[in-house]
Each structure stands twice: as C-alpha cells, then as structure tokens.
N, C-alpha and C positions, 0 to 999 in steps of 0.2 A: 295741769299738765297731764297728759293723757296717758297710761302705760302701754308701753310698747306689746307690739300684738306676736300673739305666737305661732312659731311655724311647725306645720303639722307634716311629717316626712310620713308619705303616703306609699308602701313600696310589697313588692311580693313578685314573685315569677309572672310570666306570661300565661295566662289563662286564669288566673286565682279570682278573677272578677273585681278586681281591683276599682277599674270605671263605673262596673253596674252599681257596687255600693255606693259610690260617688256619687251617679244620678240619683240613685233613689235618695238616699241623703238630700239633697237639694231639692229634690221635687216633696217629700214630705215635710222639708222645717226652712227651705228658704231663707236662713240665717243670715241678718244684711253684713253681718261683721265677718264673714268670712268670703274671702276672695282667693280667685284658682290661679296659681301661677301656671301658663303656657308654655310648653318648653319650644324648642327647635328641634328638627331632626330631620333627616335627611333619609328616611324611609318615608317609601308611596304613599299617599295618602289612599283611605278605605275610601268604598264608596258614600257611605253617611257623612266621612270629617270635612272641617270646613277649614283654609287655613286662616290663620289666626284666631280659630277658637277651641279647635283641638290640639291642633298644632302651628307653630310658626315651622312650614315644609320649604326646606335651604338644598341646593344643591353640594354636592362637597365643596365644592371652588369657596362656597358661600361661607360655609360652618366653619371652615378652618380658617379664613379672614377672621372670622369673627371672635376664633379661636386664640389668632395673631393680635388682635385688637385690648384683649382679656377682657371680654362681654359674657362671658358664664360666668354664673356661682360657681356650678361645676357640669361637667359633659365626661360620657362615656362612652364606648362602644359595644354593641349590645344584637347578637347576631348580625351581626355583619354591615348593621347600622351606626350611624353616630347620634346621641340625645345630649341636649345641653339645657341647660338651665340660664335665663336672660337675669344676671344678678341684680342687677338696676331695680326694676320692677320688683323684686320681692324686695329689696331691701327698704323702699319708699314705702309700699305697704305694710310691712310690719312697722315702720316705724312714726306712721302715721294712725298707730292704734288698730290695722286689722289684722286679724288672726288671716295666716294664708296658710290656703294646702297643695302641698308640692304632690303632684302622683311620678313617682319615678322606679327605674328597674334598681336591682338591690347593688348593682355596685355603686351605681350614681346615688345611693339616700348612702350608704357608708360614707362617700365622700365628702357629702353636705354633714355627715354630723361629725364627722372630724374637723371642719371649717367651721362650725356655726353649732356648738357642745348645747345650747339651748335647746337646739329644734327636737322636737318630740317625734320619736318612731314608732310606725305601728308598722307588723309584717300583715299581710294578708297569707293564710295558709288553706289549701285547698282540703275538703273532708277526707282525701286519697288520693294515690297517683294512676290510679284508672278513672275517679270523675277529672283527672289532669287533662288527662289525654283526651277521654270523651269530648270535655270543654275547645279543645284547641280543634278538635276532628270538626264540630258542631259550630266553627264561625263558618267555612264555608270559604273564607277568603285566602286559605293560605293550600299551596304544593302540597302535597305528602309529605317530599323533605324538608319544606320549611316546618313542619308540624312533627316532623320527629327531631330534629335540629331546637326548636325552642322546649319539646321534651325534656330531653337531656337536658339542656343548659336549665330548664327546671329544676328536674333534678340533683343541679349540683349546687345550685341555690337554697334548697329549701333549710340545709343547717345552719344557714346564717343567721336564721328567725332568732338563735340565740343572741344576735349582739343589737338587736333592737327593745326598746320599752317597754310596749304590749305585741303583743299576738292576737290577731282575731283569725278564728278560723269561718272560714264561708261557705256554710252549710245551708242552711236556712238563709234567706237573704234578709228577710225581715229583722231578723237576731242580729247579723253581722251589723245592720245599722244600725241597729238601737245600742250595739256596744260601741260603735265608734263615738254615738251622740254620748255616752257615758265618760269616753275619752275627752271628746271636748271639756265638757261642763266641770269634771272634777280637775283638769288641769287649767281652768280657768277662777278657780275659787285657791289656787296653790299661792301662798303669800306671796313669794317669789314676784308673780304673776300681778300685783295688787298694792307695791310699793306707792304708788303717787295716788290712789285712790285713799289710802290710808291718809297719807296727809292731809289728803282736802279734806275727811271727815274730819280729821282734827283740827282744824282750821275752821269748822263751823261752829 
C-alpha cells in the first residue's frame, strides 16, 4: 500500500515570488511525484496564463455555483477577487501517493490547514517592503491602484508568516529553491509520512 502524499501549502503576499520559485523549482529538479493543484478564480487572466494551467478562469455566475455545489477545498476573496481550491483533485492525488503543491494567498492556505492539520506551510517572505513595492511596480500588468491596493493588503499580511511551518525569505532566488527542496525532502523522510513503507520492509 502506498503512503498517502503530502500537501505542500505554498502561500505569501502578492509579489513575494511565490510562482517564480515554483517554476524554477520544477525547471531544475522535475520531480515526477509532485503535482500542482490548479485553483479557479475569477480574476483576468495575464497575458502569459493559460486557462487550465494557471488557472481554471470562472466568471462569478460560475464560481459561486460551484461554491453552491461544495466543489472547493476551500475559496477566498482576495482584492476583490474570488480564488478556490477544486478539492476533488487534490484530494485523488494525495491519496494516490502524490505529494501536491497548493500556491494560494494567506487567508486561503489558513483555511486549508484548519481543514486538512496535515498539510505543511511554507510563507514566502519578501527581503523588504520597498523590494515589495518595486516587485509589484515591475510586473507591468497592474493600475497604480491596483499596485498600491495589493501593497497594503501585503502588508497586512506579512504577520501571519507567524502561524505557518517554515518561512522562506526570497532574496536570492536560487537560495529560496534550494530551501524549499530542503522542505520537501526532510518532511518526506518524517515517520509520520513512511507508515506503509515500514511495513512492507518488514514484510520482506
């Protein structure tokens, strides 16, 4: 029997580079046992996202059926958008042995680990709240006010980093990946985590 996989609550303000560790993460170690859960939201898509790979993009009519249906792990509202979680999906993949990683804003990862005391949190934390603001100035894609709007709501975010697991801060990008792959690997060697592998050794 295979042990069940673990869910990695991937979470930090808007601009902390949350994604870009993500990709580099996958573009350097392409780990076959980890799979990205997709959220829904009902915020535009950028011009790079694709839907169904960034995003599953709902319009409200949509996300709140789905809301009425009880098709989220869990969903938030999050400037002025709504982000859900499709529980189905993660819940098949963890329990078919893959580790999943959720990326979500910090009220939405609070809510999954009030629901689901397992899944492991990591915050992402930015080196300062002027590379914050740089960061958000420098996508290019957003208003003024929508860039001083996700500021704030940054900054009222970032004390929460207290009620998560680990903390990475995202200074160096290279550093913040190679401490997440630290994250992985040492909560994958967690007894916890290694229940049904133990038996088959003992069984051989």
């Amino acid at each position: 029997m295979t042990d069940k996989g673990i869910l990695f609550v991937f979470s930090g303000p808007s601009g902390t580079g949350k994604g870009t560790i993500l990709s580099s993460f996958n573009q350097k170690y392409d780990d076959k046992n980890i799979k990205y859960s997709v959220s829904a939201t009902t915020r535009a898509p950028r011009p790079t996202e694709i839907d169904g790979i960034n995003y599953f993009f709902k319009t409200e009519d949509e996300f709140n059926q789905m809301i009425k249906n009880d098709e989220f792990f869990e969903w938030a509202e999050f400037c002025g958008n709504l982000y859900g979680t499709p529980k189905k999906a993660v819940f098949d993949l963890l329990e078919s042995g893959k580790d999943v990683i959720l990326e979500i804003e910090t009220k939405g990862a609070l809510n999954v680990k009030r629901m689901y005391p397992d899944a492991v949190s990591i915050f992402i934390l930015p080196p300062s709240l002027s590379e914050l603001k740089s960061r958000l100035m420098g996508r290019g894609t957003e208003t003024p006010e929508s860039v001083q709007n996700r500021f704030e709501t940054a900054s009222r975010e970032l004390p929460l980093a207290e009620n998560y697991d680990y903390i990475i801060i995202n200074d160096v990008l290279d550093d913040a990946v190679e401490k997440f792959r630290y994250i992985i690997e040492s909560q994958r060697l967690k007894t916890n985590n290694n229940k049904n592998t133990i038996l088959e050794v003992l069984k051989k």
